[in-house]
C-alpha positions as CSV (number, residue, x, y, z in Angstrom):
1,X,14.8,8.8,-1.5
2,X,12.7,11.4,-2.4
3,X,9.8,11.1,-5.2
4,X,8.3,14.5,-7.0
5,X,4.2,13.5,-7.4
6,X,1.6,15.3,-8.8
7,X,-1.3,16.5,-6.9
8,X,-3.9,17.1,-9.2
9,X,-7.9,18.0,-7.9
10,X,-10.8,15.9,-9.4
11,X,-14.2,16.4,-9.1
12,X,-14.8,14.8,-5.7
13,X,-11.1,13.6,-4.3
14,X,-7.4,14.3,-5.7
15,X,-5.4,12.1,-7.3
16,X,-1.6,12.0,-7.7
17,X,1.2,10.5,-9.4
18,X,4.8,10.1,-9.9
19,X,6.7,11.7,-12.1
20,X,9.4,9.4,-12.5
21,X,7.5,6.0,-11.7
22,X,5.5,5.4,-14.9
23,X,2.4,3.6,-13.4
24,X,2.8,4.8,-9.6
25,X,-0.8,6.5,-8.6
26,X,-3.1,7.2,-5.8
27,X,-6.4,8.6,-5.2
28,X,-7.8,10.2,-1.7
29,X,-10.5,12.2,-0.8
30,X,-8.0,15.1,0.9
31,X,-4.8,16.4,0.2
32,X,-3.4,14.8,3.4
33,X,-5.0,11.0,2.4
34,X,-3.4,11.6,-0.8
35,X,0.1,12.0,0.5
36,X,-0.2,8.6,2.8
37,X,-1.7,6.6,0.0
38,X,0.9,8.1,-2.5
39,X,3.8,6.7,0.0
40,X,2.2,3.8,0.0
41,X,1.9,2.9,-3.8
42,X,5.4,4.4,-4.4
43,X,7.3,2.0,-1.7
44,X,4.6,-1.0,-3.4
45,X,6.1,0.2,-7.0
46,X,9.8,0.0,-5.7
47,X,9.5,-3.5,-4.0
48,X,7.5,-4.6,-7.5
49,X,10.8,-3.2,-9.3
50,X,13.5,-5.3,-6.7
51,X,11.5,-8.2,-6.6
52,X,11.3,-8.3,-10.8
53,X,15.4,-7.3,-10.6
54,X,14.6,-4.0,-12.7
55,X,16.4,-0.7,-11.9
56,X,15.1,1.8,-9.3
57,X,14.7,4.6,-10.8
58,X,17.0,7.5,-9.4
59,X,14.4,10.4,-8.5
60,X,15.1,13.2,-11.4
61,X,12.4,15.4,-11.4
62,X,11.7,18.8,-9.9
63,X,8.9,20.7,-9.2
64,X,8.3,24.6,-9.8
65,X,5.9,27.1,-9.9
66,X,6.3,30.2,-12.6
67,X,4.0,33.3,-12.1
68,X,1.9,34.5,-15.1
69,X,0.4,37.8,-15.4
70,X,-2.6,37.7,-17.6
């Protein structure tokens, strides 16, 4: 499966999230540390949800970029 996250820049790392796992983050100090740690907590989140017999939830969202002129 294939989770949409977040990327989002702090002040001194990035942290990310997924979309549709309420509760799945990650922090790292580059954008590439932020990728590994984000597959990590997401395949953490989905064993959580198997191992408490909830439903996986079917990846849904997308991810787009619209231009602005200002």
């Amino acid at each position: 499966m294939r989770y949409a996250i977040v990327i989002e820049k702090a002040e001194g790392n990035y942290s990310a999230y997924a979309p549709d796992l309420p509760g799945c983050v990650a922090t790292g100090a580059s954008i590439e540390e932020i990728g590994t740690h984000m597959q990590e907590a997401i395949a953490f989140h989905l064993e959580g949800l198997r191992e408490d017999g909830a439903i996986i939830p079917t990846p849904s969202s997308r991810v787009e970029y619209i231009e602005v002129t200002v």
